[in-house]
C-alpha positions in Angstrom: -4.7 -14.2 -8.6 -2.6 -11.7 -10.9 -3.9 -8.6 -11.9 -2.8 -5.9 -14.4 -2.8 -2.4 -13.6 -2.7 -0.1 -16.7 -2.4 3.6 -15.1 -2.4 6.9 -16.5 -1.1 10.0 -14.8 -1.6 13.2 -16.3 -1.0 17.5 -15.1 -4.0 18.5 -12.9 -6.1 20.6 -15.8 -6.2 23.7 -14.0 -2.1 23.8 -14.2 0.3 24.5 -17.3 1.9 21.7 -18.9 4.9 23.2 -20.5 5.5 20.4 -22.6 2.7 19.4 -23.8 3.0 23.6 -25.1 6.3 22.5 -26.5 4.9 19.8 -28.3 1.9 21.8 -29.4 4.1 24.6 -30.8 6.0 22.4 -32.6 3.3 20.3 -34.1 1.8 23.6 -35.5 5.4 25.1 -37.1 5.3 21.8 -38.7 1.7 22.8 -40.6 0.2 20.5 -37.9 -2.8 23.4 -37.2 -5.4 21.7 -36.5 -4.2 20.2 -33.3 -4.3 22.0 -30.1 -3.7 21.5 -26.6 -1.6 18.3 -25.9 -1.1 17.1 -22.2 1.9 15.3 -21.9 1.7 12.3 -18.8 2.6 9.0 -17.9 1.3 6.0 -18.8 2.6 3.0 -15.8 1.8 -0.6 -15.6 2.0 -2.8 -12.7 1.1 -6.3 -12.2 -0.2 -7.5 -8.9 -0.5 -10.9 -7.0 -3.7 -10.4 -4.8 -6.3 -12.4 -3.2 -9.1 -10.4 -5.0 -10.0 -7.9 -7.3 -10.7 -5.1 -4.8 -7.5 -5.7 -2.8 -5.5 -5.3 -6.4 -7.4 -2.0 -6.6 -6.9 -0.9 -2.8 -2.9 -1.7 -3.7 -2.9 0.2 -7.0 -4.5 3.1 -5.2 -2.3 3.0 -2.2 0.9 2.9 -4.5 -0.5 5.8 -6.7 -0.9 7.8 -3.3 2.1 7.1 -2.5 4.7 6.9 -5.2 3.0 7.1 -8.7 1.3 10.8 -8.4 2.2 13.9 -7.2 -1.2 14.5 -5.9 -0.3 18.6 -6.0 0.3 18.8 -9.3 -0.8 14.9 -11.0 -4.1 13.2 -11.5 -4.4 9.9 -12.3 -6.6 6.8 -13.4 -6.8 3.4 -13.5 -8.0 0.4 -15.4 -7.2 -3.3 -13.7 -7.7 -6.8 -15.4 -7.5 -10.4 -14.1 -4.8 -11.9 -16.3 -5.6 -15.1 -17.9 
């Protein structure tokens, strides 16, 4: 079966994203007030030949581990689907 990993990978909270600040300062010196706080991350997807749909998920953790996160300064999370 094929599977479709759609994962996001943002800045732990607890750490400063300097530019998602950037982006935040520039959105507001463009009148843009009302917005606050953007996290800037990466959004990855990944398709997966596996027999089911936990071994898709044990590979999509395994490669986040891995290669996708840096698990010091990165969070991230996951959404898989069967494709059809």
């Amino acid at each position: 079966m094929k599977f479709i990993a759609e994962i996001n990978v943002m800045p732990l909270k607890a750490l400063l994203d300097p530019q998602g600040k950037a982006v935040t300062m520039t959105l507001n010196n463009n009148g843009y007030n009302d917005i606050q706080n953007v996290r800037i991350g990466k959004y990855i997807t990944l398709e997966i030949e596996a027999d089911s749909k936990e071994k898709a998920m044990e590979r999509v953790n395994e490669a986040c581990a891995k290669m996708l996160h840096n698990p010091i300064m990165e969070g991230y999370d996951y959404q898989l689907y069967e494709e059809k």
